[in-house]
GUVEXVEX-460175 format. One record per residue (C-alpha): residue number from 1; y, z, x. Coordinates in steps of 0.25 Angstrom, whole numbers. Each point is the difference from the previous one (the first is absolute). Layout:
BEGIN
+-----+-------+-------+-------+
: num : north :    up :  east :
+-----+-------+-------+-------+
: NUM :     Y :     Z :     X :
...
+-----+-------+-------+-------+
END
This chain:
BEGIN
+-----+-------+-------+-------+
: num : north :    up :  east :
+-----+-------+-------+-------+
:   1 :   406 :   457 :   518 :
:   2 :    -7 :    -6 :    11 :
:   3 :    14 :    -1 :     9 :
:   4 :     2 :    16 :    -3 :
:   5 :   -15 :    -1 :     6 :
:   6 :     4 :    -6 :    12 :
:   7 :    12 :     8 :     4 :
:   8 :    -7 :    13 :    -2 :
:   9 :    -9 :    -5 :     9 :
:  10 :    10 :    -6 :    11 :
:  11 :     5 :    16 :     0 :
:  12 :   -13 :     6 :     2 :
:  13 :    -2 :     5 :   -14 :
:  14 :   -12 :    -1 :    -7 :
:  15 :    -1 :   -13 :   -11 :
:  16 :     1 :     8 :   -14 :
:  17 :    -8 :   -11 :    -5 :
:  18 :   -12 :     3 :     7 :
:  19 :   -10 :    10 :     1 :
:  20 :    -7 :     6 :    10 :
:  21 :   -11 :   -10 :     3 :
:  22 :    14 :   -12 :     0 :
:  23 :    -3 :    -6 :   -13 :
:  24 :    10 :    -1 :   -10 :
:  25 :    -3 :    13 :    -8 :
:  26 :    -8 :    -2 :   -12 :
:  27 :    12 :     4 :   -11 :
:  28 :    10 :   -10 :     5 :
:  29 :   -12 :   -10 :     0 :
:  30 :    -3 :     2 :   -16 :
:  31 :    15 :     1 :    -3 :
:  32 :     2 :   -14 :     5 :
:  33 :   -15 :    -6 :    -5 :
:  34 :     7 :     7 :   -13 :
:  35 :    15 :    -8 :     1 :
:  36 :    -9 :   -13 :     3 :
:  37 :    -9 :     1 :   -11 :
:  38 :    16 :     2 :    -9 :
:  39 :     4 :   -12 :     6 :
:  40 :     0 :   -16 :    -5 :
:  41 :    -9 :    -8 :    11 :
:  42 :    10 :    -9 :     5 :
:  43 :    -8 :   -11 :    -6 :
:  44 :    -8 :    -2 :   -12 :
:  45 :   -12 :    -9 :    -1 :
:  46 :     1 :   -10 :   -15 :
:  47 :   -10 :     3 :   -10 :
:  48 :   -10 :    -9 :    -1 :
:  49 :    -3 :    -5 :   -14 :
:  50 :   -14 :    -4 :    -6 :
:  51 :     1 :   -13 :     2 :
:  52 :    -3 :     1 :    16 :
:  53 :   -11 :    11 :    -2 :
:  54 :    -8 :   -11 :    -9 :
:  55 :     2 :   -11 :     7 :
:  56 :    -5 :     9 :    10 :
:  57 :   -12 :     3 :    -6 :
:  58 :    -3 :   -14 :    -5 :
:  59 :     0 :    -4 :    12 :
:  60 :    -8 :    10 :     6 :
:  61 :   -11 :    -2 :   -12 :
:  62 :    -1 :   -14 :     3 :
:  63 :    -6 :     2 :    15 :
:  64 :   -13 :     7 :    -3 :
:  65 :    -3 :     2 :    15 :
:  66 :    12 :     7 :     7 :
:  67 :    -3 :    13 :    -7 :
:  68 :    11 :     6 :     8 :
:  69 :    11 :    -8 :    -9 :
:  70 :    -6 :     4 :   -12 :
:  71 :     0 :    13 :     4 :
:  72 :    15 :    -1 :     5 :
:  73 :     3 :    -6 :   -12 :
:  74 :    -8 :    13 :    -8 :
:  75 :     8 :    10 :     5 :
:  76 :    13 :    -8 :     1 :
:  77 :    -2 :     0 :   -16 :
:  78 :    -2 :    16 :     0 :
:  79 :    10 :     3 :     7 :
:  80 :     9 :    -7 :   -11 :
:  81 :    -4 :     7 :   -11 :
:  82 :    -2 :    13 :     7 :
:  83 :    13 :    -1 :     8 :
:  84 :    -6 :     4 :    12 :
:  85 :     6 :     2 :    14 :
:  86 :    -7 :   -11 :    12 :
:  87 :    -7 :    13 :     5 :
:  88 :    -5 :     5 :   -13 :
:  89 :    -8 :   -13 :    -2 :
:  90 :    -3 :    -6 :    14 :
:  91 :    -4 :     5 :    13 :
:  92 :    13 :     2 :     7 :
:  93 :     2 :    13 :     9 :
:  94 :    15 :     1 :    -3 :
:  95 :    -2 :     5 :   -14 :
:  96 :    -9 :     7 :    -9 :
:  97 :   -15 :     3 :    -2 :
:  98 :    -4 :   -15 :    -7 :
:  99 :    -9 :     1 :   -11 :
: 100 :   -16 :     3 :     1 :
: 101 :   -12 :    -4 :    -9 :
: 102 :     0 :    13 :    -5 :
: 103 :    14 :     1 :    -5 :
: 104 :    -4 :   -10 :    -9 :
: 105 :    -3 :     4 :   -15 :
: 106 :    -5 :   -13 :   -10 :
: 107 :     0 :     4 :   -15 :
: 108 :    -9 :    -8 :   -11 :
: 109 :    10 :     4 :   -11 :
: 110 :    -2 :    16 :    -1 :
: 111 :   -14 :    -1 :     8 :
: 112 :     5 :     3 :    17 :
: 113 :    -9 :    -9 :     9 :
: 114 :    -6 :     5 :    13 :
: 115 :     6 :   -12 :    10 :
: 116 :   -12 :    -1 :     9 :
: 117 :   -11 :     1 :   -10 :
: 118 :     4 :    -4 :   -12 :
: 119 :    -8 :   -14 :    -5 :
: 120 :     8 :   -10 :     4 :
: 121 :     1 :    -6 :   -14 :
: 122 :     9 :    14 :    -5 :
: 123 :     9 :    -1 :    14 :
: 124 :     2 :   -15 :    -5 :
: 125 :     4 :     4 :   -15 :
: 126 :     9 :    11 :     6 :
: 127 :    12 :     4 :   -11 :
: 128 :    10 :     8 :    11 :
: 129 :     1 :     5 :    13 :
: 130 :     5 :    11 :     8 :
: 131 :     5 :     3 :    13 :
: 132 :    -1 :    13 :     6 :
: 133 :    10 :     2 :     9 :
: 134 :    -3 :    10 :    11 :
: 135 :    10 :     3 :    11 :
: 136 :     8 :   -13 :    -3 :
: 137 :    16 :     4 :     2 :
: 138 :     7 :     5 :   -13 :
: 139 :   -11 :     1 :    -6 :
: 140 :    -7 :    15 :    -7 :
: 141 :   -15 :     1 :     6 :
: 142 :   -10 :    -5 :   -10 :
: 143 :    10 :    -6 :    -9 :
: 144 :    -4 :   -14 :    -7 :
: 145 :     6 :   -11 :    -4 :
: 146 :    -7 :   -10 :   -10 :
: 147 :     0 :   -14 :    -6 :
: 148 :    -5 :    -7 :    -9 :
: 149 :    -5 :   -13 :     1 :
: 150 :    12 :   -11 :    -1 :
: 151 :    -6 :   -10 :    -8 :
: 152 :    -2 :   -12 :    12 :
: 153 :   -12 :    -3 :     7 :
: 154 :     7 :     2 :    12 :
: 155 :    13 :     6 :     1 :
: 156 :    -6 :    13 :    -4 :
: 157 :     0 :    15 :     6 :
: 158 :   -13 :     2 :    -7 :
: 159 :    -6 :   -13 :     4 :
: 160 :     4 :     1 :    15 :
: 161 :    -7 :    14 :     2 :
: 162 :   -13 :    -6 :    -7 :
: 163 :    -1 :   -11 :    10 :
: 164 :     7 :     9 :    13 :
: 165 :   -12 :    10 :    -6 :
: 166 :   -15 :   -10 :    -2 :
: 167 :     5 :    -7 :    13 :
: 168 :    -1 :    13 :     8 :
: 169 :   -11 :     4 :    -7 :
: 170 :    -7 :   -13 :     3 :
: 171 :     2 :     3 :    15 :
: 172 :    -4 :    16 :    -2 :
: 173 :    13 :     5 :     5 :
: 174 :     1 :    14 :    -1 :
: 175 :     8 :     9 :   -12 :
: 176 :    10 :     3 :    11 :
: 177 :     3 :   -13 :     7 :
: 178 :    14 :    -7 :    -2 :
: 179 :    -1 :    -8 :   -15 :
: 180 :    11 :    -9 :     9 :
: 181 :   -10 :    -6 :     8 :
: 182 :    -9 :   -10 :     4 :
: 183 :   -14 :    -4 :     8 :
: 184 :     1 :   -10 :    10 :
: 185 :   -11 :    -9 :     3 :
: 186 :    -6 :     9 :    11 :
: 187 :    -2 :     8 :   -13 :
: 188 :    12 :    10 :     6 :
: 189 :    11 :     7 :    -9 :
: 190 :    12 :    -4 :     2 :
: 191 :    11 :     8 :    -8 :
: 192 :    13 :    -9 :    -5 :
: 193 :    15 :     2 :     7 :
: 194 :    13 :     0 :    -7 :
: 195 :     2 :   -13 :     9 :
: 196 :   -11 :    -7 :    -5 :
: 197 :     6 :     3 :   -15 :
: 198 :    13 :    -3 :     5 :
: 199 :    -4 :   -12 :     5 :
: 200 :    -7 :    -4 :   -13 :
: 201 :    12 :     2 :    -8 :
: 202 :     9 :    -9 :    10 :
: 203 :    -8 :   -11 :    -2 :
: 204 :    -2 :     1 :   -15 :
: 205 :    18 :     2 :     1 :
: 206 :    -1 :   -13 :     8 :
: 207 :    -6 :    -8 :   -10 :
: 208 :     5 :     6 :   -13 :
: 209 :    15 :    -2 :     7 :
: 210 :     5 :    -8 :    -9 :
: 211 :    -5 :     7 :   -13 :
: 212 :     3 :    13 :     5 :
: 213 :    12 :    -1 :     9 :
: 214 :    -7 :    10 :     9 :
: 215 :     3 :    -3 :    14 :
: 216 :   -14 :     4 :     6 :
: 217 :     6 :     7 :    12 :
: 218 :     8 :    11 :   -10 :
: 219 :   -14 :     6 :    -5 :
: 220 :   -13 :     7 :     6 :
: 221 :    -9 :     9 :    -5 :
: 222 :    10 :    11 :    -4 :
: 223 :     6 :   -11 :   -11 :
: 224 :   -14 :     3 :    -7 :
: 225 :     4 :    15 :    -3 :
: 226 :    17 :    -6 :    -5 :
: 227 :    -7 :   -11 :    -7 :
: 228 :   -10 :     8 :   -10 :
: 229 :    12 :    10 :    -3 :
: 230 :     8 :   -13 :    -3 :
: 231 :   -10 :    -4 :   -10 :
: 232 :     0 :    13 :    -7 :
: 233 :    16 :    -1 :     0 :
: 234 :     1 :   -15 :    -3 :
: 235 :   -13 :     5 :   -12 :
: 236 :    11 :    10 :    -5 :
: 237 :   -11 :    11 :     4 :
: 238 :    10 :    14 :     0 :
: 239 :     6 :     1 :    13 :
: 240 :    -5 :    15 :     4 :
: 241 :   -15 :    -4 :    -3 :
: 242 :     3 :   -11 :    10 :
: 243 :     4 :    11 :    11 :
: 244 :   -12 :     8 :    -3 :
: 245 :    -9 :   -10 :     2 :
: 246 :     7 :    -5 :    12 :
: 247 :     0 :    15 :     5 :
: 248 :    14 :    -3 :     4 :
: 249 :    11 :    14 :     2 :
: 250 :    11 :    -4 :    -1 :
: 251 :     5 :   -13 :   -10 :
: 252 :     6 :    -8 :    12 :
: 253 :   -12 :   -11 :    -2 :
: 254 :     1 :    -1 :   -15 :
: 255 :    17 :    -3 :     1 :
: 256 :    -4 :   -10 :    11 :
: 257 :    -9 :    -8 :    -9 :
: 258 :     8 :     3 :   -14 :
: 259 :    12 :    -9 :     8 :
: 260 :   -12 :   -10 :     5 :
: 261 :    -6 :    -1 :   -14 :
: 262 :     5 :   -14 :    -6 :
: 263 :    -7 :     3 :   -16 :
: 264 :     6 :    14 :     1 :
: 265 :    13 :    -5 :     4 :
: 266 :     3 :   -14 :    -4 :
: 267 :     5 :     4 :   -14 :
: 268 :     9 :    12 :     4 :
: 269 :    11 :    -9 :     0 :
: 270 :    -1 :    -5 :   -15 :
: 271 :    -3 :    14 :    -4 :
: 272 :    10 :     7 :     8 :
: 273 :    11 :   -14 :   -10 :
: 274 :    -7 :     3 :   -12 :
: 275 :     1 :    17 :     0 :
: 276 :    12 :     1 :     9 :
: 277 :    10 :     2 :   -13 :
: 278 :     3 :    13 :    -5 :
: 279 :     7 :    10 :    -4 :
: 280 :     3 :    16 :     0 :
: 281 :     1 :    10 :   -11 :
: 282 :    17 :     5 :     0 :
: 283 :     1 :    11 :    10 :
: 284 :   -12 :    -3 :     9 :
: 285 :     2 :    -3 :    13 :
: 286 :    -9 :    -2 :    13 :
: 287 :     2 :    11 :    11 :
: 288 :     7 :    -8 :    14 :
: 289 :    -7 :     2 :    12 :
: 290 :     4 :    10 :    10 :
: 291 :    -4 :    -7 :    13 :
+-----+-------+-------+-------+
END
């Protein structure tokens, strides 16, 4: 298209592709965001499996000081259970609207918690948590996604918000600032980058190499979104609830991980020996393909 472009315009005629003001014209621009979006990405970031997001947040619980690791290591945890995009969950400028204070909803069993006044003591026994996504990509606006509590005191969706949530309210943050962000010592926010989560995960890969056979350099803060629908999978959760709650189109990520997914496929084989004999009925036949 683009030589078709440039000949047109060697014989003085006007580039079809452009409109008046030389940009391309805004229908062939969403035809080709459109084949893009249908299109694999060339590569494809690993899932990252739990083990790295808790030894991420071992470690991070461990240095009571450096409030922007824990903080890292908070969101890093959301972004698992929620399969989240890097923009939906850090401050980066290439993605979506990140989360605020206020698309946070806490529930004490039935009771809903107001976030930034509620006693402390009721955020802390919090039973569930909601996200309320806003103008994130592929998502309806005001739709909520909830969790429950996990059942560790750390690896937890419910758990992470409560301390992303007392932190900021320790610090008189504003309903609507970033929840993936931090104060510095100056006292200044600061809002998380999917480099600094990326960067997280790296090293967490680097010392869990040999127990996860993840090379660090294969994942970054988009395996956070493929490991948590790898869970569900690997958790034998029904695929199209996985999709849902990944918001994904199209079913081109969830064959990606199903080929990935060693519990899910490890015993196709023997199932594949053990059923593989049969037999039809007289008379019955299967239809021959066409093609």
């Amino acid at each position: 298209m683009r030589a078709v472009g440039q000949k047109f315009a060697r014989v003085g005629t006007k580039d079809i592709r452009k409109d008046s003001t030389g940009a391309i014209d805004f229908r062939m621009q969403r035809q080709l965001r459109c084949w893009k979006r249908q299109d694999a990405p060339p590569t494809r970031v690993k899932p990252v499996p739990i083990t790295i997001i808790m030894h991420i947040l071992k470690q991070a619980c461990g240095t009571a000081r450096h409030h922007d690791r824990q903080m890292i290591a908070n969101i890093t945890c959301v972004a698992f259970y929620y399969l989240l995009r890097p923009g939906e969950c850090t401050g980066t400028t290439t993605d979506d609207q990140p989360f605020l204070l206020e698309d946070m909803e806490l529930f004490l069993d039935d009771k809903r918690l107001n976030t930034m006044t509620a006693p402390l003591a009721e955020i802390e026994a919090a039973t569930s948590v909601a996200y309320a996504f806003t103008t994130q990509k592929n998502g309806t606006r005001g739709e909520k996604i909830l969790h429950g509590r996990s059942g560790h005191h750390l690896c937890c969706p419910v758990k992470a918000t409560i301390r992303m949530i007392t932190y900021h309210r320790r610090h008189r943050s504003p309903p609507t600032a970033p929840i993936a962000s931090y104060y510095t010592t100056k006292n200044r926010r600061t809002a998380i980058k999917a480099k600094d989560v990326t960067q997280v995960l790296q090293s967490a890969a680097g010392a869990l190499r040999s127990t996860t056979g993840l090379e660090p350099k294969h994942i970054t803060a988009r395996s956070l979104r493929a490991g948590g629908a790898m869970a569900l999978l690997c958790g034998q959760v029904d695929h199209n609830l996985i999709q849902m709650l990944g918001r994904w189109h199209s079913d081109a990520m969830m064959r990606h991980l199903h080929l990935q997914a060693r519990p899910v496929m490890q015993h196709f084989a023997a199932k594949m020996f053990n059923h593989g004999e049969y037999s039809f009925q007289p008379d019955e036949s299967v239809p021959m393909s066409t093609d």
